[in-house]
N, C-alpha and C positions, 0 to 999 in steps of 0.2 A: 300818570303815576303819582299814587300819594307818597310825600317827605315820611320820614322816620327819623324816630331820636328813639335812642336808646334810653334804657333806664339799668342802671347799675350799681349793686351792692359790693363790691370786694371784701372775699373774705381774707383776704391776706396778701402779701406784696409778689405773689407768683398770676395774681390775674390780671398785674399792668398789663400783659401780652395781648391779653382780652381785648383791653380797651384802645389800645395802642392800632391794633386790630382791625376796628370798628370807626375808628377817627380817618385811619390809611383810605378806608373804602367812603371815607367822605359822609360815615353818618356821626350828626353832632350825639354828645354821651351827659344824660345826669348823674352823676356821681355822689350816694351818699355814703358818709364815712363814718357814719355815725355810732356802730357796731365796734370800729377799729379801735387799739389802741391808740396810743399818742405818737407814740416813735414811730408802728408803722404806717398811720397815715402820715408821718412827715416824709418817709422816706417814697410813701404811692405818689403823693404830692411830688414832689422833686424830682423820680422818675419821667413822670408824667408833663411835666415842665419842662424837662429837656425835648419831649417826644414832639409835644406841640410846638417847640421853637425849631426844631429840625421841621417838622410838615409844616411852617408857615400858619399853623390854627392859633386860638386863643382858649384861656381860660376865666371861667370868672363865678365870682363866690355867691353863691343863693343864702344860704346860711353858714353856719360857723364849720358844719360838716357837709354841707351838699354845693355843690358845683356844677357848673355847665361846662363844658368842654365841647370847642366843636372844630373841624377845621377848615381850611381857607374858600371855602368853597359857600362859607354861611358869613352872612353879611350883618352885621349887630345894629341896630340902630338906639344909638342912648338918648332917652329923655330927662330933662332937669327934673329933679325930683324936691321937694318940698325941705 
């Protein structure tokens, strides 16, 4: 069976449920915000912050708008970077 990662635009703070969703069933989410306001991506942000420290996953920033989200079930491995 091939992994899957989602790819995701929100168009507004009514489709955390979407991604919240998607994390539950153990698939990690790219998330770009790039589209969104300021407030409402602070507020997808924060939603979404709580959801992943409730399921145990993590977050982490690609760019200034796009994000990886995955949860506990995805294992990160960091390298030192330059």
């Amino acid at each position: 069976m091939k992994a899957s990662i989602a790819v995701f635009k929100p168009s507004g703070y009514n489709d955390c449920t979407k991604i919240v969703d998607l994390l539950r069933d153990k698939t990690p989410v790219i998330m770009n915000l790039e589209l969104i306001d300021d407030a409402s991506a602070i507020k997808i942000l924060d939603f979404l912050t709580g959801a992943l420290f409730a399921l145990n996953g993590g977050m982490d920033a690609i760019t200034q708008d796009c994000f990886f989200l995955y949860p506990d079930s995805i294992e990160i491995k960091r390298f030192p970077g330059k």
